[in-house]
C-alpha positions as CSV (number, residue, x, y, z in Angstrom):
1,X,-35.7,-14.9,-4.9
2,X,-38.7,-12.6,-6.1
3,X,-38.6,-11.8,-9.7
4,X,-39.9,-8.2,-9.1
5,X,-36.5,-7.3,-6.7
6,X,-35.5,-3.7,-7.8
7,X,-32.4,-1.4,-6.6
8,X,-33.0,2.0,-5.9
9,X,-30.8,5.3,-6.8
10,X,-30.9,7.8,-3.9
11,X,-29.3,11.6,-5.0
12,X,-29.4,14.2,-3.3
13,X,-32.4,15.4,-5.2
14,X,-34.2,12.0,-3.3
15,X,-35.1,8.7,-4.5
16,X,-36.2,7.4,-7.7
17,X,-37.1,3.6,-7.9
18,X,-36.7,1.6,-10.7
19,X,-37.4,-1.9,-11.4
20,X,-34.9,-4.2,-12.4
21,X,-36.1,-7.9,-13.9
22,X,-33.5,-10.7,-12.4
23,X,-33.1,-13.2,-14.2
24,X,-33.4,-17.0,-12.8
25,X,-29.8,-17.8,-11.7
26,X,-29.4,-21.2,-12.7
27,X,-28.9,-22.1,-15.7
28,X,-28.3,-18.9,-17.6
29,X,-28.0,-19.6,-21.8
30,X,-25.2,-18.0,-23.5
31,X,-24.8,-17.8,-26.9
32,X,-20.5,-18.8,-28.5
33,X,-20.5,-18.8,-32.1
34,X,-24.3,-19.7,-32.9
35,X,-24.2,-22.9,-30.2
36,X,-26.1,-22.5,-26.9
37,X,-24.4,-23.6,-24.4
38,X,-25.5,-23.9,-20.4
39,X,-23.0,-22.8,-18.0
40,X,-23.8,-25.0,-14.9
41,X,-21.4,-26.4,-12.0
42,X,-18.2,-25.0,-12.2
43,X,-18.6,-24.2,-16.0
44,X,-17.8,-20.9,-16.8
45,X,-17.6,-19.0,-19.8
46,X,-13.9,-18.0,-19.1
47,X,-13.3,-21.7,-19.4
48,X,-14.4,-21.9,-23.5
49,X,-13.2,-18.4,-24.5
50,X,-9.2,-17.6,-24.3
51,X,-9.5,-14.2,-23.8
52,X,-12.2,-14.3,-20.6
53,X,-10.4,-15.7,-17.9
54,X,-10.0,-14.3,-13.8
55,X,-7.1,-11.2,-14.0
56,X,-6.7,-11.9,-10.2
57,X,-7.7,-15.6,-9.4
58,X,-11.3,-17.2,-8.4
59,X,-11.5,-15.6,-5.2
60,X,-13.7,-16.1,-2.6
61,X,-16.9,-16.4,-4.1
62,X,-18.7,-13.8,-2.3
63,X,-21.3,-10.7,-4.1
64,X,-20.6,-10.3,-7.7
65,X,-19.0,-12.6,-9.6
66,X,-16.6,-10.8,-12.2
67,X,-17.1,-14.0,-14.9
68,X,-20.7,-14.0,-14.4
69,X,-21.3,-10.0,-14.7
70,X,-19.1,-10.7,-18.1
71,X,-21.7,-13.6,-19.2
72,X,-25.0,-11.1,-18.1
73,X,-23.4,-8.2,-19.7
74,X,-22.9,-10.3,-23.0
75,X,-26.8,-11.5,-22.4
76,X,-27.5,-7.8,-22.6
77,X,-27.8,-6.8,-18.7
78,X,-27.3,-3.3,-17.8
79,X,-24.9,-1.9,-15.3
80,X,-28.0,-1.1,-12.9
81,X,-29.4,-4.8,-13.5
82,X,-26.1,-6.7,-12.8
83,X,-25.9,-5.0,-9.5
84,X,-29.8,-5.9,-8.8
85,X,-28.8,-8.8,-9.0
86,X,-26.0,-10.0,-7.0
87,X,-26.7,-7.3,-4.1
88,X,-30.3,-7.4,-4.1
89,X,-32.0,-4.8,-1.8
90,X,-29.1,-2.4,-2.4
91,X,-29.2,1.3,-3.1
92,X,-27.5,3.6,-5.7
93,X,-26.1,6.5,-4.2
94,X,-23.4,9.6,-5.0
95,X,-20.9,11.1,-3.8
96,X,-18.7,14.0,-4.6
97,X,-14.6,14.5,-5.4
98,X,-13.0,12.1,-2.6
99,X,-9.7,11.1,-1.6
100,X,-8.8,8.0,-0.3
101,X,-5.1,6.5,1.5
102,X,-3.7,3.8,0.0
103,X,-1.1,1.7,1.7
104,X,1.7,0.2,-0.8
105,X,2.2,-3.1,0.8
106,X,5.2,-3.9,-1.5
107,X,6.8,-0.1,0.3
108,X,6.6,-1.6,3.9
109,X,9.9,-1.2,5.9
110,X,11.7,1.0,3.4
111,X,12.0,4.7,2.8
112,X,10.1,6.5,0.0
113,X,12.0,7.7,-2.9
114,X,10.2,9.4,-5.4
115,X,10.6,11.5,-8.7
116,X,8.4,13.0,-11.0
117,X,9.4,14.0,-14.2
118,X,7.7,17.6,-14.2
119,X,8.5,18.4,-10.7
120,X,7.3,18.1,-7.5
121,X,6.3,19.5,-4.0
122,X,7.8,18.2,-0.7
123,X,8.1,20.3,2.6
124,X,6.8,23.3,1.2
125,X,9.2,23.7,-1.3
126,X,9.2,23.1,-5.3
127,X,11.9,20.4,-7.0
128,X,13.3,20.3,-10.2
129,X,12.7,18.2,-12.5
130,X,13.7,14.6,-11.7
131,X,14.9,16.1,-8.6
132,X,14.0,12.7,-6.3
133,X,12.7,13.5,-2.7
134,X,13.2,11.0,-0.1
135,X,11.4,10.8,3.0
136,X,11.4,8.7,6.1
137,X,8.4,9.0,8.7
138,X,9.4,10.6,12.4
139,X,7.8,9.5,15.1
140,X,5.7,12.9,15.6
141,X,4.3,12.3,12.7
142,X,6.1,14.2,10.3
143,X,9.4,13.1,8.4
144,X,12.9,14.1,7.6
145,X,13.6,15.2,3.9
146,X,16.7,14.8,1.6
147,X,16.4,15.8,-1.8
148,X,18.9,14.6,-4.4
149,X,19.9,15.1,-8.0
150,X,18.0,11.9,-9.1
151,X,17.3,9.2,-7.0
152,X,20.8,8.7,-6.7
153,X,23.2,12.0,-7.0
154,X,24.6,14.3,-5.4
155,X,22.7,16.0,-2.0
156,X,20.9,19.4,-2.6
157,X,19.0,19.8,0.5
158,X,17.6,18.7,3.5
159,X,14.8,19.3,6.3
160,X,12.6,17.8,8.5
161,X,8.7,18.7,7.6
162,X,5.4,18.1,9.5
163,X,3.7,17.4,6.5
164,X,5.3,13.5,5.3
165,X,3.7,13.8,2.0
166,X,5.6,14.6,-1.8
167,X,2.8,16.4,-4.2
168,X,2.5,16.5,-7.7
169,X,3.0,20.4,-9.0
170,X,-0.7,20.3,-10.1
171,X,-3.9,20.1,-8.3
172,X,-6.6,17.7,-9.2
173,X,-7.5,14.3,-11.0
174,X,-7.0,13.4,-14.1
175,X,-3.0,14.5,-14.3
176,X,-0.5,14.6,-17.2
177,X,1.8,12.0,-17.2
178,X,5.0,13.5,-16.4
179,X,3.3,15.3,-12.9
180,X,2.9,11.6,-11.7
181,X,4.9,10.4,-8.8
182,X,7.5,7.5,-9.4
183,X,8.8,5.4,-7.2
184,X,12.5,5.3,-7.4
185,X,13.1,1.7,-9.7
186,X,9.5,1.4,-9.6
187,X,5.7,2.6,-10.9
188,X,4.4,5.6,-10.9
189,X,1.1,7.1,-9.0
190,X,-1.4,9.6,-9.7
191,X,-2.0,12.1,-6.3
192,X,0.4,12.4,-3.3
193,X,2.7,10.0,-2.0
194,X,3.8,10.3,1.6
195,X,5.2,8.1,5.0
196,X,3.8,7.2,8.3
197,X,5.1,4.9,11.1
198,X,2.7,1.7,12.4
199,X,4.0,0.2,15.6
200,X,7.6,1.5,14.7
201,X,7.7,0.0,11.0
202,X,7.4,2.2,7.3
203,X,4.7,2.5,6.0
204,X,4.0,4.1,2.1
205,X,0.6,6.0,1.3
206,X,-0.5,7.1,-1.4
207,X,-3.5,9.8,-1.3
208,X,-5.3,9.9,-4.4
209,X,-8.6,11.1,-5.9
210,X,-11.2,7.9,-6.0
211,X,-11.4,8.2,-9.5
212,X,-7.8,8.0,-10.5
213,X,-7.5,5.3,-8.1
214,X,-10.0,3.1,-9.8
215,X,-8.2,4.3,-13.3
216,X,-5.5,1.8,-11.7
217,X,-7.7,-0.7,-9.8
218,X,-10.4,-1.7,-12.9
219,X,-7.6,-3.1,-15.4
220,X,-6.0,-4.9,-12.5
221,X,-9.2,-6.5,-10.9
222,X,-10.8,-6.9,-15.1
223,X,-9.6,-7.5,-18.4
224,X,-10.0,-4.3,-20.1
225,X,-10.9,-6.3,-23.7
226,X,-14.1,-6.8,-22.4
227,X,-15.0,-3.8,-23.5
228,X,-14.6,-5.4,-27.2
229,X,-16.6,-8.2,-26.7
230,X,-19.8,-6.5,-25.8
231,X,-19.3,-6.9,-21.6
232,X,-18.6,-2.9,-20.9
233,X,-21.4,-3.1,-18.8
234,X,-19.6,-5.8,-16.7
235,X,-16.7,-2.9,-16.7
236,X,-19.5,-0.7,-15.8
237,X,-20.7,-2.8,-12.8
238,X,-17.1,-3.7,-11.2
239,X,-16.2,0.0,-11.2
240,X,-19.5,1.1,-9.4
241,X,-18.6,-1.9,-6.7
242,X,-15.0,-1.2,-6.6
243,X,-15.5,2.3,-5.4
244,X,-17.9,1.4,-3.0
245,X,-15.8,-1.1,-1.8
246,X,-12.9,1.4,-1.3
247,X,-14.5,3.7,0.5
248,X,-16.4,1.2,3.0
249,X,-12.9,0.4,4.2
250,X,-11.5,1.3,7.4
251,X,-8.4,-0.5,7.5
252,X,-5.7,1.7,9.5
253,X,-5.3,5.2,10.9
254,X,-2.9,6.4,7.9
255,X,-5.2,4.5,5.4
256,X,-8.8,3.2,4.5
257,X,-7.3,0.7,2.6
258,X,-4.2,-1.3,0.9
259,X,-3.3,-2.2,-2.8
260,X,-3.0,-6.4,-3.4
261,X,-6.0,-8.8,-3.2
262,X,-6.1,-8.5,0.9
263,X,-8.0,-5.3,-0.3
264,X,-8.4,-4.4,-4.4
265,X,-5.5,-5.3,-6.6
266,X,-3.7,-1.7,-7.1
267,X,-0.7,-1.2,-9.3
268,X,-0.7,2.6,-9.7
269,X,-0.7,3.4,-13.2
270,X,1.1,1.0,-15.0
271,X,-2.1,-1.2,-16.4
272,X,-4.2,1.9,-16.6
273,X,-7.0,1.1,-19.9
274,X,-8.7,3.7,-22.1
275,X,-11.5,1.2,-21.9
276,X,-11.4,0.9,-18.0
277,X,-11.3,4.2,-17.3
278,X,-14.2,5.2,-19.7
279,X,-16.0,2.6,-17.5
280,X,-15.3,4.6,-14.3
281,X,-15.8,8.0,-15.9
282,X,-19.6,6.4,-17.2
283,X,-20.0,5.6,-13.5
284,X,-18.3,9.0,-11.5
285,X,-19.3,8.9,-8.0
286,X,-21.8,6.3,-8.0
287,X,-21.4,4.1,-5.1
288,X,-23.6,1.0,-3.3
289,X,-25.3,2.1,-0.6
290,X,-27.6,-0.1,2.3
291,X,-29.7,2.2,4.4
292,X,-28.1,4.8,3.6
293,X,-24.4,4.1,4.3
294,X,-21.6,2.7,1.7
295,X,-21.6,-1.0,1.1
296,X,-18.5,-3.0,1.1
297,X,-19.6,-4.6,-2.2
298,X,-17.4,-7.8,-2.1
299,X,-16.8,-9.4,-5.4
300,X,-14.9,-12.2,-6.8
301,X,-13.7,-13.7,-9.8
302,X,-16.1,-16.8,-9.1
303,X,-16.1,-19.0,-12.1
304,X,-19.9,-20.7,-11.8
305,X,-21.4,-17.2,-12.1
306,X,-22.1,-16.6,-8.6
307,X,-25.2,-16.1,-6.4
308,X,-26.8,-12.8,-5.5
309,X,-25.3,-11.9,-1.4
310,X,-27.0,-11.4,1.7
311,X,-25.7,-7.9,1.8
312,X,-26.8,-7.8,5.4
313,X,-23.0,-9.5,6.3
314,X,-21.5,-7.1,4.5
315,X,-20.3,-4.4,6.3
316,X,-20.8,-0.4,5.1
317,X,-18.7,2.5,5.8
318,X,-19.6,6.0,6.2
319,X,-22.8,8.0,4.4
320,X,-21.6,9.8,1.2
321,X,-22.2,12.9,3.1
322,X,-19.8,12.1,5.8
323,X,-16.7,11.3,3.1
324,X,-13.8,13.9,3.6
325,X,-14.1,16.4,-0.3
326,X,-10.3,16.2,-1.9
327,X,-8.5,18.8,-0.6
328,X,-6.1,21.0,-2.5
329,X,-1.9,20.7,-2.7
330,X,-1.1,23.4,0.1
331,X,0.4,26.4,-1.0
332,X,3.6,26.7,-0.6
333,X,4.7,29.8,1.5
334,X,5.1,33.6,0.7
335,X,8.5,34.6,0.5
336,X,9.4,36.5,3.8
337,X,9.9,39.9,4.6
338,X,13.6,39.5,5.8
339,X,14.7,36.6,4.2
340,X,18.2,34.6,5.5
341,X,20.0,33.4,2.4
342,X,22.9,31.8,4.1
343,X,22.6,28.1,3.8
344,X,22.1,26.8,7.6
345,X,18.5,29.6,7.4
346,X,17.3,27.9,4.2
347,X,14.7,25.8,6.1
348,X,11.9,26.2,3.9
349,X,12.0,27.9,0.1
350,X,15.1,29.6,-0.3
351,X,15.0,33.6,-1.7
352,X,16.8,32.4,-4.6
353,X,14.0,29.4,-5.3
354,X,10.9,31.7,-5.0
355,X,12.5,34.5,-7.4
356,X,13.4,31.3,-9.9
357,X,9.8,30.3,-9.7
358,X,8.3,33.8,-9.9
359,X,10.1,34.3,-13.0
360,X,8.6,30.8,-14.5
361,X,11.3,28.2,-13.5
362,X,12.9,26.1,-16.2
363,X,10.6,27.8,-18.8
364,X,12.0,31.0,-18.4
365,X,14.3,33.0,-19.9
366,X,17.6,32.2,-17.2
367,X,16.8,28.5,-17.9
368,X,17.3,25.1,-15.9
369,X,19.9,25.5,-13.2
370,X,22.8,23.4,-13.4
371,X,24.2,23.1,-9.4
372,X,23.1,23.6,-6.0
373,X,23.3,26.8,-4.3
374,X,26.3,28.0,-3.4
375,X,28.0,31.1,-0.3
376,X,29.5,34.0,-1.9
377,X,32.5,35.1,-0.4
378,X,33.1,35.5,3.5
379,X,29.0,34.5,4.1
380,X,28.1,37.5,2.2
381,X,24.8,35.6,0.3
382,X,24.1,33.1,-1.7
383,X,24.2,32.7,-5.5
384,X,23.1,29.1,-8.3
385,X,23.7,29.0,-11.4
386,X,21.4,28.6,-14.2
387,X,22.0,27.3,-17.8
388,X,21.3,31.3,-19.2
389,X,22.8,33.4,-15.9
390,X,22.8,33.2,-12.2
391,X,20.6,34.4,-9.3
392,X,22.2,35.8,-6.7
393,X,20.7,36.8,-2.9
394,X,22.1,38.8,-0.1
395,X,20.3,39.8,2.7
396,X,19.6,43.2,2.1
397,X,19.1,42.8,-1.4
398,X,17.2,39.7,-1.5
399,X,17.4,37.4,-5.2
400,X,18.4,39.5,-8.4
401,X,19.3,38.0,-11.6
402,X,23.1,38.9,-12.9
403,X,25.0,37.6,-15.7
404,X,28.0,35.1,-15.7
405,X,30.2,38.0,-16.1
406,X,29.2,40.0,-12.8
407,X,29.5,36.4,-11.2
408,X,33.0,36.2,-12.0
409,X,33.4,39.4,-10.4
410,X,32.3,38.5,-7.0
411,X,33.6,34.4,-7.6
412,X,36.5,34.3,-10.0
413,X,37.1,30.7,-9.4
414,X,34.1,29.9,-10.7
415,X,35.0,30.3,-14.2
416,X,35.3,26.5,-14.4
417,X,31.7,25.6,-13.2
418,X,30.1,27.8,-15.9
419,X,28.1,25.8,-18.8
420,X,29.3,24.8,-21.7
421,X,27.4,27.3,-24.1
422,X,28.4,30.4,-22.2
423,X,32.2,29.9,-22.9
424,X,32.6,33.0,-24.7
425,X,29.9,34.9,-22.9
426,X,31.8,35.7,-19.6
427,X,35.1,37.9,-19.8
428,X,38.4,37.5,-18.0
429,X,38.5,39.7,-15.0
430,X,41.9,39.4,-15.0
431,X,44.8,36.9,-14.1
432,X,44.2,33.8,-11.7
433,X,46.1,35.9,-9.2
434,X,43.8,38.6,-8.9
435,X,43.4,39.8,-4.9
436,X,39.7,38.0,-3.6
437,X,36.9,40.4,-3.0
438,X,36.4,41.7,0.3
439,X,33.1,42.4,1.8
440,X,29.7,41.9,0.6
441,X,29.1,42.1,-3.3
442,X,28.1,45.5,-4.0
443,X,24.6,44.9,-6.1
444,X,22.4,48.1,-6.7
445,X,19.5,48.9,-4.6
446,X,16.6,48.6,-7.0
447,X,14.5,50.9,-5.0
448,X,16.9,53.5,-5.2
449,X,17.4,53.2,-8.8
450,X,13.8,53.6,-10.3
451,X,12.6,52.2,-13.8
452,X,14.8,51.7,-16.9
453,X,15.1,54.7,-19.2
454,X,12.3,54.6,-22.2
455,X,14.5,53.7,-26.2
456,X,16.2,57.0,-26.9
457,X,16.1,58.9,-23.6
458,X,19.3,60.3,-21.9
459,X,20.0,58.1,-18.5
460,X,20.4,60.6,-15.9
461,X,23.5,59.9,-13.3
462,X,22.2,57.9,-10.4
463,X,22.3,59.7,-6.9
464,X,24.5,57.6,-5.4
465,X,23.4,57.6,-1.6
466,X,25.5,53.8,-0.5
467,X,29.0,55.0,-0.2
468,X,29.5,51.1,-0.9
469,X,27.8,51.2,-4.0
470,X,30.3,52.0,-7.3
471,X,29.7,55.1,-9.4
472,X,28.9,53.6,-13.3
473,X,32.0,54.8,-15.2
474,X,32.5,58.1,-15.9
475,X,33.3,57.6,-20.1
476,X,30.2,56.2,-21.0
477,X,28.0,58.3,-23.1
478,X,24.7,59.3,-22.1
479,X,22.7,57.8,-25.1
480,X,25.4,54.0,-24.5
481,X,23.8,51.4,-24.0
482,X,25.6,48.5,-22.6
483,X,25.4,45.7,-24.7
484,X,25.8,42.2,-23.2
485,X,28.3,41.0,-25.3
486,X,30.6,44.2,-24.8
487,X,30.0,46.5,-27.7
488,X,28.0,49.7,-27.3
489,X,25.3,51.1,-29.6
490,X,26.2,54.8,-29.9
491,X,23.1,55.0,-31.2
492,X,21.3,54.0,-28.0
493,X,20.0,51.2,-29.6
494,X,20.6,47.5,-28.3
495,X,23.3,45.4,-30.4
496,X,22.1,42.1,-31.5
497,X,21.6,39.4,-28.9
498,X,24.2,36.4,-28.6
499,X,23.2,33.0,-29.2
500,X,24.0,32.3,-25.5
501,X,21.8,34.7,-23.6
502,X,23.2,37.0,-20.6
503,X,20.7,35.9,-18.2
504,X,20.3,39.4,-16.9
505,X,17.0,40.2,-16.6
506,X,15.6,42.7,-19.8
507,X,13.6,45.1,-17.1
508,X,16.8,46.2,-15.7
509,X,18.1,49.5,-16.5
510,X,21.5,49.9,-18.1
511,X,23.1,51.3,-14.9
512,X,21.1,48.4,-12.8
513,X,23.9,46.4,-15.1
514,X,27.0,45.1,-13.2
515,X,29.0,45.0,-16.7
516,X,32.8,45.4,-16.8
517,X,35.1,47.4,-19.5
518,X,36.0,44.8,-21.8
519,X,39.5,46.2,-22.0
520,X,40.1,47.3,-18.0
521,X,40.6,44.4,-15.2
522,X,38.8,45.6,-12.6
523,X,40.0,46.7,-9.2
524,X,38.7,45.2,-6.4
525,X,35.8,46.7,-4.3
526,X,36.6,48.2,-1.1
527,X,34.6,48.1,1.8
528,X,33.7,51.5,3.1
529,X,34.8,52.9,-0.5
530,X,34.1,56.7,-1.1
531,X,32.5,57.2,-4.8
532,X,34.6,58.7,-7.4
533,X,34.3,62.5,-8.0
């Protein structure tokens, strides 16, 4: 081996050469406590120091040896040099944001359950919070859905979806915690997780940015305490030949590659480092390249140090231009211009989920929900409840927020589904025996309504053009406004809010407001109703 080898960085900007001294491989002095010792044969320095030892076993012996880059990094070997020199006549290249599949060999032959603790995104629809998602793979490619409170409650929904993949609610690398997707009595994973079907069995993938991937791989493949015993450039090094690696691989069609030691050891996030993963942020992008395609950089755990490779045998993958850029979560879908809110038409995002995310989900005002969605009376919509009010949807209407007292109106046996804290929010409609509502709830038409009255102005009687729709009652003065709770402000001014809020949404005008007389038990609404004179 000439002692002038070099490895050279190509960019986009071009090539820059730079030489690189290798050192004569055998025997290579090390240093312990003040003693030089000379690693020969099958001596290693993993075998005198308790804390260096092979995280995944000696391996094949092939490229870089991981015990040797840790003795050359302690020597004082760059990165760059430790490369030089077990893959001599290599080039450094880069690449930009990538994704790569990953199959989860422990996943084969089972379904994919999965949670995360922020939410998620499956079939073009949001879940709650530790909402699980479970998907099997179809054999056209895409997969039936069923989504359940936690992995194992109650059935909300369920669809079948072209797209076999669960995403995280955000786009991007480098994810909180609680946006990473967990396997149902298992780890967790940064990116997508998602199904496919090889000769008829399960398969799990998980897409994930490169970089988060190796955020998982480096701790797995090397001991992150390295890094405190002056080898981060070994840390350096094995990041830099683990991406390449990665993305030289080529091993199915639903994946380039798989996660145990047939491929690169890959546990999700569980061993994840500080100190690995400042190794591959010192490296981002920077992958092996031989004439000008990725290198499949083996690497082993070889305890005698290793020799450099005929990189020649190895075999490369694609040019770093020809890599596939991450591509962003897809959007999930408009809401439409006539939505179906009955339950058998909620094939995608309900009306009632896209006006619960539009107003900011379980950070707004109405609260976490607390059930499924449920059919108003005789198919009229749909309503759910949330912890601070209720959503309902009819067709014409589409998704308004009420309170839990207009819900009783339209669903007075529902009183005993309400949440604890709105007890004394709701009033009593009247006794248990009370006729059932006929017809479709009578909501106000927003349009034909206008904007709430500015503090202090008189609230002119609505024109009344739906013979359906209820006249407000004719005692209330003009100035009143209703208050929540069921006292007035004569004053026009609001009375103080309850502890328990109404739910009903603070743009709506007073005589948007379906609130009944506290004292009155109110009759029930008749279809085809003239208004009251």
């Amino acid at each position: 081996m000439r002692a002038d080898t070099s490895i050279a960085r190509k960019t986009r900007r071009g090539t820059r050469r730079r030489a690189v001294p290798i050192h004569a491989t055998p025997p290579l002095p090390v240093l312990v406590g003040g003693t030089a010792l000379v690693l020969t044969g099958a001596l290693g320095l993993w075998q005198l120091l308790p804390d260096v030892e092979p995280t995944v076993g000696a391996g094949h012996g092939r490229g870089m040896s991981q015990v040797g880059a840790f003795d050359n990094a302690r020597a004082g070997w760059n990165a760059e040099q430790i490369l030089g020199h077990y893959y001599p006549g290599a080039e450094l290249g880069q690449i930009g944001a990538t994704t790569i599949g990953v199959r989860l060999q422990a996943q084969d032959d089972a379904t994919l359950d999965t949670y995360a603790a922020a939410g998620a995104q499956v079939a073009g629809r949001m879940i709650g919070p530790g909402e699980a998602a479970h998907l099997t793979p179809m054999p056209d490619g895409g997969a039936s859905v069923v989504v359940t409170a936690g992995c194992d409650g109650e059935v909300l929904w369920q669809s079948a979806t072209d797209d076999p993949y669960v995403y995280p609610i955000g786009a991007g690398p480098g994810r909180p915690a609680d946006e990473h997707l967990t396997l149902c009595g298992g780890t967790a994973y940064r990116g997508a997780l998602g199904v496919a079907l090889e000769n008829g069995s399960y398969r799990t993938v998980n897409q994930v940015d490169i970089e988060d991937y190796l955020a998982g791989v480096l701790p797995a493949e090397m001991q992150a305490n390295w890094a405190d015993q002056g080898a981060f450039e070994a840390l350096r090094a094995q990041a830099i030949a683990a991406r390449s690696y990665a993305l030289a691989e080529d091993r199915y069609p639903y994946a380039q590659t798989c996660d145990t030691t047939d491929c690169q050891v890959y546990p999700g996030t569980v061993k994840e480092d500080a100190r690995t993963t400042d190794a591959v942020a010192a490296t981002v992008g920077t992958v092996l390249l031989r004439d000008g395609l990725i290198l499949r950089s083996e690497y082993s755990a070889a305890p005698d140090g290793g020799r450099p490779a005929d990189i020649e045998t190895f075999a490369v993958g694609p040019a770093p231009g020809d890599l596939v850029e991450s591509l962003p979560i897809p959007a999930l879908p408009e809401l439409p211009a006539d939505p179906g809110p009955t339950i058998e038409a909620l094939a995608g995002e309900s009306v009632i989920d896209t006006e619960y995310r539009r107003l900011g989900g379980p950070g707004s005002s109405i609260g976490a929900p607390i059930g499924p969605e449920m059919m108003l009376p005789q198919r009229a919509g749909t309503y759910r409840l949330y912890t601070n009010g209720v959503i309902v949807a009819t067709k014409t209407l589409g998704a308004q927020v009420v309170d839990f007292s207009t819900l009783l109106q339209l669903v007075p046996e529902v009183g005993g589904q309400l949440p604890g804290s709105a007890a004394t929010g709701p009033k009593q409609v009247g006794p248990q025996n009370d006729p059932p509502l006929e017809g479709a709830p009578q909501l106000p038409n927003l349009a034909d309504v206008g904007p709430a009255p500015e503090p202090g102005s008189t609230v002119p009687e609505p024109s009344v053009t739906d013979p359906n729709v209820a006249s407000p009652p004719s005692d209330a003065a003009p100035n009143t406004v209703t208050d929540p709770s069921g006292g007035t402000d004569p004053n026009g001014g609001s009375a103080p809010e309850s502890e328990a809020s109404s739910g009903v949404d603070p743009n709506l005008a007073p005589e948007q407001i379906l609130e009944p007389d506290p004292g009155a038990v109110p009759p029930p609404v008749q279809a085809n109703a003239a208004p009251p004179e």
